[in-house]
Backbone as JSON, one array per atom type, in Angstrom:
{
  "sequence": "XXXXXXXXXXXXXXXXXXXXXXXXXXXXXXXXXXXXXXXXXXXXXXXXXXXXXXXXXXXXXXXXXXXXXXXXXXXXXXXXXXXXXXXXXXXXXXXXXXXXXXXXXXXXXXXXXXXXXXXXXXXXXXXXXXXXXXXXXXXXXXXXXXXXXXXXXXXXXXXX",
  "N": [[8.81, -12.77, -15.25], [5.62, -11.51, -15.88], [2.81, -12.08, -18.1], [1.53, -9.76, -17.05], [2.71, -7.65, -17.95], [3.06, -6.78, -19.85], [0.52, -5.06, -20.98], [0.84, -3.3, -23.03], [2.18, -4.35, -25.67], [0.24, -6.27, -26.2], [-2.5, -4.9, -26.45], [-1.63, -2.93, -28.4], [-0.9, -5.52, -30.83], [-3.86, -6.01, -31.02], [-4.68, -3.65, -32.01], [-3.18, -3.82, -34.38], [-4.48, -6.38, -35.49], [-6.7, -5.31, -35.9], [-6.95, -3.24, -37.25], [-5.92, -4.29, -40.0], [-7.74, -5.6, -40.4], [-10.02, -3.79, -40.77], [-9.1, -2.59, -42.97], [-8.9, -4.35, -44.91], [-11.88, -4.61, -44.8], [-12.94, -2.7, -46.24], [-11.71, -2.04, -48.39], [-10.91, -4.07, -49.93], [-11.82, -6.56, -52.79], [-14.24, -8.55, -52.18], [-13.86, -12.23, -51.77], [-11.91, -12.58, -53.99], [-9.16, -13.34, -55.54], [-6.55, -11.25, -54.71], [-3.07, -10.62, -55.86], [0.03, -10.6, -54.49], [2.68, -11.14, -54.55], [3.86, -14.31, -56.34], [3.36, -16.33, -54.81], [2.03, -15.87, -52.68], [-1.23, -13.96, -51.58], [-3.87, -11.18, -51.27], [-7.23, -12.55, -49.77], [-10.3, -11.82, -49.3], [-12.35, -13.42, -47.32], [-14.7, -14.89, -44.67], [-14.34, -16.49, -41.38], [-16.54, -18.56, -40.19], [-15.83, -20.19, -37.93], [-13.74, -21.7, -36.36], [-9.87, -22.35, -36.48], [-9.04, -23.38, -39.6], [-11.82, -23.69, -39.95], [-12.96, -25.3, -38.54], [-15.53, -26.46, -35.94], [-17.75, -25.02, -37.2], [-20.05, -24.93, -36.73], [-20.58, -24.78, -34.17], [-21.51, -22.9, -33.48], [-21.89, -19.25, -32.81], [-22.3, -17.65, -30.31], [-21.55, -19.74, -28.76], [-18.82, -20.19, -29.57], [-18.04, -17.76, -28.64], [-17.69, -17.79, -26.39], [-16.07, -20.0, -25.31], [-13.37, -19.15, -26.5], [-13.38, -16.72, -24.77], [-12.49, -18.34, -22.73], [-10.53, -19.73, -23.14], [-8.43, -17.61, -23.26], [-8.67, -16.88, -20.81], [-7.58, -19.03, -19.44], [-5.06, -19.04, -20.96], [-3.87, -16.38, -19.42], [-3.87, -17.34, -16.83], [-1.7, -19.48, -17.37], [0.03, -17.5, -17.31], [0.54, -16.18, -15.74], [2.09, -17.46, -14.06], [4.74, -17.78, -14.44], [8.06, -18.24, -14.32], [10.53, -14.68, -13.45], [12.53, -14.49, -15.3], [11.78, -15.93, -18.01], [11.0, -14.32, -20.11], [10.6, -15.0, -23.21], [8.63, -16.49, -23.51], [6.55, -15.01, -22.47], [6.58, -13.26, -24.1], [5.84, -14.63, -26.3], [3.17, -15.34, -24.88], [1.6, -13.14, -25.03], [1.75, -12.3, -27.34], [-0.02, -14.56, -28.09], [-2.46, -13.66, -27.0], [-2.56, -11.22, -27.76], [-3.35, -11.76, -30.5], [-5.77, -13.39, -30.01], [-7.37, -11.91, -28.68], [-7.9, -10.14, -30.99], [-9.05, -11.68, -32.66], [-11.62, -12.31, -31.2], [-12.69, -9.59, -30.8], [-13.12, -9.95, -33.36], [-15.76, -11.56, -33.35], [-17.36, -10.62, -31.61], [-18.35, -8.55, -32.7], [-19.21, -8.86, -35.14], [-20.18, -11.74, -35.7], [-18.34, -13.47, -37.05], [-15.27, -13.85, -38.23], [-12.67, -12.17, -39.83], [-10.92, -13.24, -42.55], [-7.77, -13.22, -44.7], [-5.5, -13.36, -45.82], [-3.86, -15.71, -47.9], [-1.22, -18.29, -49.06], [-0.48, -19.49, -52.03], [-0.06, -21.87, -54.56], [-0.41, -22.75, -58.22], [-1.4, -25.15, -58.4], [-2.25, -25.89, -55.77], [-3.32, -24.11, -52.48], [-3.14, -22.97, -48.92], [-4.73, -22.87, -46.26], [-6.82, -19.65, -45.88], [-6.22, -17.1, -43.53], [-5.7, -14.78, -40.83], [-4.46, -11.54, -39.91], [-4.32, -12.42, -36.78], [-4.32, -15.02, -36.46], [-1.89, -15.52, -37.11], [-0.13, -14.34, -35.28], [-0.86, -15.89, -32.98], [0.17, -18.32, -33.87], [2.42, -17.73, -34.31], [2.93, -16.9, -31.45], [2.6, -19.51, -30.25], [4.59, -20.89, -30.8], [6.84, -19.59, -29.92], [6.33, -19.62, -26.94], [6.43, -22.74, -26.97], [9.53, -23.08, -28.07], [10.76, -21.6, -25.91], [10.29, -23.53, -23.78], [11.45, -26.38, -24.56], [14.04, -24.74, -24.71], [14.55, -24.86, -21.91], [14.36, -27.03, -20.43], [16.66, -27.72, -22.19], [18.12, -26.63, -20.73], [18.44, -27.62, -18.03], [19.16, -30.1, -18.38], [21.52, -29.65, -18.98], [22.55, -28.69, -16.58], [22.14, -31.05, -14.61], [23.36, -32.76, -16.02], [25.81, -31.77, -15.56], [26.77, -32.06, -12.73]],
  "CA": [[8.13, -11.65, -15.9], [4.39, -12.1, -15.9], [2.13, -10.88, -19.23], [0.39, -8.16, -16.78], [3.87, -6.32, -17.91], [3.2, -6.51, -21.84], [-0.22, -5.14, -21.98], [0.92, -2.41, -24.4], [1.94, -5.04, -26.15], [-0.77, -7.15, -26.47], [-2.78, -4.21, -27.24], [-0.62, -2.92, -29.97], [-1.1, -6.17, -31.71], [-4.66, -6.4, -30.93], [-5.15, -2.6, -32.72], [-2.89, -3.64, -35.81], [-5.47, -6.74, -36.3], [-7.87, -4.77, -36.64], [-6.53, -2.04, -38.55], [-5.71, -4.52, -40.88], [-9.47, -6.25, -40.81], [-10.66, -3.01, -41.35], [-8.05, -2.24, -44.47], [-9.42, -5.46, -45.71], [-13.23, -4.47, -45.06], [-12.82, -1.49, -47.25], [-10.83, -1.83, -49.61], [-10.49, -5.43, -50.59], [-13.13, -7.02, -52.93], [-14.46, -10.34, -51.21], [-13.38, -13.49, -52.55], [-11.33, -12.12, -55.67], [-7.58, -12.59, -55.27], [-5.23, -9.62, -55.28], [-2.41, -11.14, -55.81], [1.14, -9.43, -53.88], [3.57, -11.09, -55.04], [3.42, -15.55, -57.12], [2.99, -17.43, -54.13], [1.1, -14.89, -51.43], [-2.01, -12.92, -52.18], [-4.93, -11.54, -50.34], [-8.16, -13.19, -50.12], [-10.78, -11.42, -48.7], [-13.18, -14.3, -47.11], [-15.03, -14.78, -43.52], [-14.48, -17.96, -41.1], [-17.84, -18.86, -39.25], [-15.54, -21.54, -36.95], [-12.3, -21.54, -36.12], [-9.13, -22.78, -37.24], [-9.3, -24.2, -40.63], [-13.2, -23.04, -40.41], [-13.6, -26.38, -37.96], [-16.89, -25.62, -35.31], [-18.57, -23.87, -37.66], [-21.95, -25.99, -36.33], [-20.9, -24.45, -32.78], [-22.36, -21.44, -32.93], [-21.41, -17.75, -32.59], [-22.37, -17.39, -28.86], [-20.19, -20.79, -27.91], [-17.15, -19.53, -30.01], [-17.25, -16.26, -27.93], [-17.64, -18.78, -24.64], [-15.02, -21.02, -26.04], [-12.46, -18.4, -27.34], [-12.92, -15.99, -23.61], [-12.19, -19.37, -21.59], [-9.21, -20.0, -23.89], [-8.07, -16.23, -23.11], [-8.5, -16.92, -19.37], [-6.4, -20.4, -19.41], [-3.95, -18.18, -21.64], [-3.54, -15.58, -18.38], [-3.32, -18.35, -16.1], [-0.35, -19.99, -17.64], [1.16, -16.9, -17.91], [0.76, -15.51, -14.13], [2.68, -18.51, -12.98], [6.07, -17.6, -14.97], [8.97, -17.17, -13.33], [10.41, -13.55, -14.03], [13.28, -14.85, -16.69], [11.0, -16.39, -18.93], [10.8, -13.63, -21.27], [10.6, -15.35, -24.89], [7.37, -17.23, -23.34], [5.91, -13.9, -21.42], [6.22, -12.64, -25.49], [4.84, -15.49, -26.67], [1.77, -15.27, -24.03], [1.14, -11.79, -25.24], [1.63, -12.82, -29.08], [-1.26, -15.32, -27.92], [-2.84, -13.06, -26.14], [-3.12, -10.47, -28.72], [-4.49, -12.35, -31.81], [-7.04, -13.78, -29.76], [-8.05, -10.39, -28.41], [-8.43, -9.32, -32.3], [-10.67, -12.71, -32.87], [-12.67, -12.55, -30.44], [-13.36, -8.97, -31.56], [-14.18, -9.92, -34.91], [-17.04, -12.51, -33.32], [-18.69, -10.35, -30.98], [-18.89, -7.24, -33.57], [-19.25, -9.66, -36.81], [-20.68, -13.1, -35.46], [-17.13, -14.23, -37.68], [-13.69, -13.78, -38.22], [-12.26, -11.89, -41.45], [-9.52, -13.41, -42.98], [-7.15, -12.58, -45.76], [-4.06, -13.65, -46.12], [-3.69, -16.32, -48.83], [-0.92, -18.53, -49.39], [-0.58, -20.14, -52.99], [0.71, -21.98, -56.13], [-1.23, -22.52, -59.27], [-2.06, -26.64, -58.03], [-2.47, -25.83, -54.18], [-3.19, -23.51, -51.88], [-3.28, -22.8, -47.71], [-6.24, -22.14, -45.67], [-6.89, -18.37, -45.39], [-6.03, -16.94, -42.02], [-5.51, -13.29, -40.38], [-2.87, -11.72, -38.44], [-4.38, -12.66, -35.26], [-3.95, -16.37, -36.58], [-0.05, -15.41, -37.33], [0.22, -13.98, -34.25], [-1.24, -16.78, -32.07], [1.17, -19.51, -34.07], [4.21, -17.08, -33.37], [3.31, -16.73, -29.68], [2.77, -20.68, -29.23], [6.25, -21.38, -31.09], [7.83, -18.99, -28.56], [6.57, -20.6, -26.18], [7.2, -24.04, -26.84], [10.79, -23.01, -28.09], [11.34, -21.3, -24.45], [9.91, -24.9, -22.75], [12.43, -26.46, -25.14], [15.04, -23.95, -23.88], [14.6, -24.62, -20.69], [13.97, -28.3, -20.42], [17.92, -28.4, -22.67], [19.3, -25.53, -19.72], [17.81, -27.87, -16.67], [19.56, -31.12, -18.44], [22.57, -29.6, -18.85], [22.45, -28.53, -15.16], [21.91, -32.24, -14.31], [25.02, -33.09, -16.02], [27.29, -31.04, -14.38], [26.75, -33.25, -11.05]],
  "C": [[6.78, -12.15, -16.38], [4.24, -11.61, -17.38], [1.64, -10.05, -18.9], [1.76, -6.87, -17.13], [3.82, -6.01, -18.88], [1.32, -5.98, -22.12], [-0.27, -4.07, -22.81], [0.65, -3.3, -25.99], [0.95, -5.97, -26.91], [-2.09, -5.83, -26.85], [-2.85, -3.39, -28.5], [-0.81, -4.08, -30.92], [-2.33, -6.55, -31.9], [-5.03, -5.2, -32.07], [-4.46, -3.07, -34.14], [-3.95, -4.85, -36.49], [-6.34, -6.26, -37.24], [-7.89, -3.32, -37.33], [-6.53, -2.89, -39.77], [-6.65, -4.85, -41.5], [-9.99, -5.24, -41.72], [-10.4, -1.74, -42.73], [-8.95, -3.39, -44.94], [-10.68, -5.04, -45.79], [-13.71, -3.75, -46.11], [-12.2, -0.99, -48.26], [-10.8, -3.14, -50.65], [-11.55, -6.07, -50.89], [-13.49, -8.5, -51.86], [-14.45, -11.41, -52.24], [-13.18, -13.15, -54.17], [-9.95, -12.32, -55.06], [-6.75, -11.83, -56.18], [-3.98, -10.38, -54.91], [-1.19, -10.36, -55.38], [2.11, -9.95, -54.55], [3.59, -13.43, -55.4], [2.74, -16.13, -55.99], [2.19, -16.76, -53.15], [-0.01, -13.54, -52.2], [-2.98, -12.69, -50.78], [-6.44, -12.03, -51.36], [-9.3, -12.53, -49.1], [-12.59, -12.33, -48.14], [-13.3, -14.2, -44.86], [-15.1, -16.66, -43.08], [-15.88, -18.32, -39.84], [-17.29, -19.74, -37.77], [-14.46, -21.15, -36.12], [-11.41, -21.94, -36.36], [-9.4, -23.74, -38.25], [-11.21, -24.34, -40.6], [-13.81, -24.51, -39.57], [-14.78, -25.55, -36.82], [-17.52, -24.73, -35.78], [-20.13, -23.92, -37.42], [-21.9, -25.44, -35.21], [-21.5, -23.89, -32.47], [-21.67, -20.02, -32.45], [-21.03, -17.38, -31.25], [-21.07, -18.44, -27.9], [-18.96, -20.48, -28.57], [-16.87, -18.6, -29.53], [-17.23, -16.69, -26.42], [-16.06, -18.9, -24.52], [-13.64, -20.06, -25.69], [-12.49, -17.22, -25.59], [-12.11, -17.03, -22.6], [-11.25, -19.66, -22.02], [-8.61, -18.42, -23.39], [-7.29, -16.08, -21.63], [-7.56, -18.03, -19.23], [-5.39, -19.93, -20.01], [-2.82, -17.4, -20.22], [-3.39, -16.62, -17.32], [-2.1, -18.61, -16.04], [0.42, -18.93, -17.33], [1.32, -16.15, -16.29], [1.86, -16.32, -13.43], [4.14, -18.27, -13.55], [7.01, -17.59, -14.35], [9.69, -16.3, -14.2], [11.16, -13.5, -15.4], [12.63, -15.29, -17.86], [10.21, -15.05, -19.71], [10.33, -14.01, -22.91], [8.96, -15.83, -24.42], [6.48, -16.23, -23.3], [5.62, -13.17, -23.43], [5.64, -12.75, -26.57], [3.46, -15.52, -25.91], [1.29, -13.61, -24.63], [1.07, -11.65, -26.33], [-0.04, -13.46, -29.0], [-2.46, -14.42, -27.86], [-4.27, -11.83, -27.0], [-3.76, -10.45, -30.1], [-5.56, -13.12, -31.01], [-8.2, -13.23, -29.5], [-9.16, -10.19, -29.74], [-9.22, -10.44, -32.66], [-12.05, -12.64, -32.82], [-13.37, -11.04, -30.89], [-14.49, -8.95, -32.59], [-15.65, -10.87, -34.07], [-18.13, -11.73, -32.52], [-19.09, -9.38, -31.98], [-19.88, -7.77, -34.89], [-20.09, -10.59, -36.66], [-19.44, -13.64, -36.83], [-16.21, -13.83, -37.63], [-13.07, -13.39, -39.69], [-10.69, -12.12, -41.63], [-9.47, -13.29, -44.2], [-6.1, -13.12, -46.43], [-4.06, -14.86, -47.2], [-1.92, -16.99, -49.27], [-0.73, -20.22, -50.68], [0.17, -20.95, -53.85], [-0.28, -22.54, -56.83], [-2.38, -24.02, -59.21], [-2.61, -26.3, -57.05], [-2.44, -24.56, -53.46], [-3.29, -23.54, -50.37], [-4.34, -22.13, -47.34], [-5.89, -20.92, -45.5], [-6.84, -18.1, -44.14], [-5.64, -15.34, -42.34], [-4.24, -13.05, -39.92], [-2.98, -11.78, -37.44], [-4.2, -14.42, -35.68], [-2.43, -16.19, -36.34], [0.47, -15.07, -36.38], [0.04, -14.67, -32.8], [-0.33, -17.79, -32.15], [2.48, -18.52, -33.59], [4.29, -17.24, -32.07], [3.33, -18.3, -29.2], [3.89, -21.27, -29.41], [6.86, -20.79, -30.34], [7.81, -19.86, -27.45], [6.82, -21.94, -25.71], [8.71, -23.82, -27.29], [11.24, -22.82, -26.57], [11.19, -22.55, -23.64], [11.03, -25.34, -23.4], [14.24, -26.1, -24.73], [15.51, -24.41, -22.43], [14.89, -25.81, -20.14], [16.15, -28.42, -20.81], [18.87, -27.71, -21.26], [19.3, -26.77, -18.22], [18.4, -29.26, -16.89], [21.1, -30.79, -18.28], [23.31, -29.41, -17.73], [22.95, -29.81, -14.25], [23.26, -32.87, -14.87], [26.0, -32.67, -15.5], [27.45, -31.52, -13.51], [27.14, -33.96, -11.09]]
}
């Protein structure tokens, strides 16, 4: 099962990004936290880079290079599937679809609006979106399904 079968999918999670961006644009002061509930709040801040705000020296134009050529090596992997590989194909379209809503934010924005905030009163976690949350879900799928597959293909090997 390729990802050209999920792109509802991957659209669907590309529109709730940015529903949510644009809940955050308009509603949520910038860098004040609203706190939801002790340990999780939002934070309404912009990342110039990319994960953990690294390449922020790259430049706007090479993060929307960068970030399409990552998109395309994404669809690659995922053409070659074979059709069982479902958890991966959901994970490639998890990927798929927070990168979508990224790359959005950089060509519209020249950045990336993130929000999310997790805290405690010593420490906190880098701010991230739900196209971040949705990129780590889809690459844990798919390394769980490699995982999967790798324990199905040993156990195979024992049986002989």
């Amino acid at each position: 099962m390729t990802i050209f079968r999920w792109p509802l999918l991957i659209a669907a999670l590309t529109g709730i990004d940015q529903l949510a961006k644009w809940q955050v644009e308009t509603r949520l002061p910038f860098h004040q936290l609203v706190e939801v509930i002790p340990f999780l709040g939002f934070f309404r801040t912009y990342n110039e880079g990319v994960a953990f705000s690294f390449l922020t020296t790259f430049g706007n134009g090479s993060l929307i290079v960068l970030t399409a050529l990552i998109i395309g090596f994404v669809i690659f992997l995922s053409r070659n599937l074979e059709k069982d590989r479902v958890l991966s194909s959901i994970g490639f379209a998890l990927v798929l679809g927070g990168a979508f809503g990224n790359l959005i934010d950089r060509i519209l924005l020249g950045k990336v609006i993130d929000f999310i905030l997790f805290h405690t009163p010593g420490w906190s976690f880098a701010v991230f979106n739900l196209a971040d949350s949705f990129i780590t879900m889809g690459a844990v799928a798919i390394i769980l399904d490699e995982i999967l597959v790798l324990r199905r293909q040993r156990g195979v090997k024992s049986d002989r």
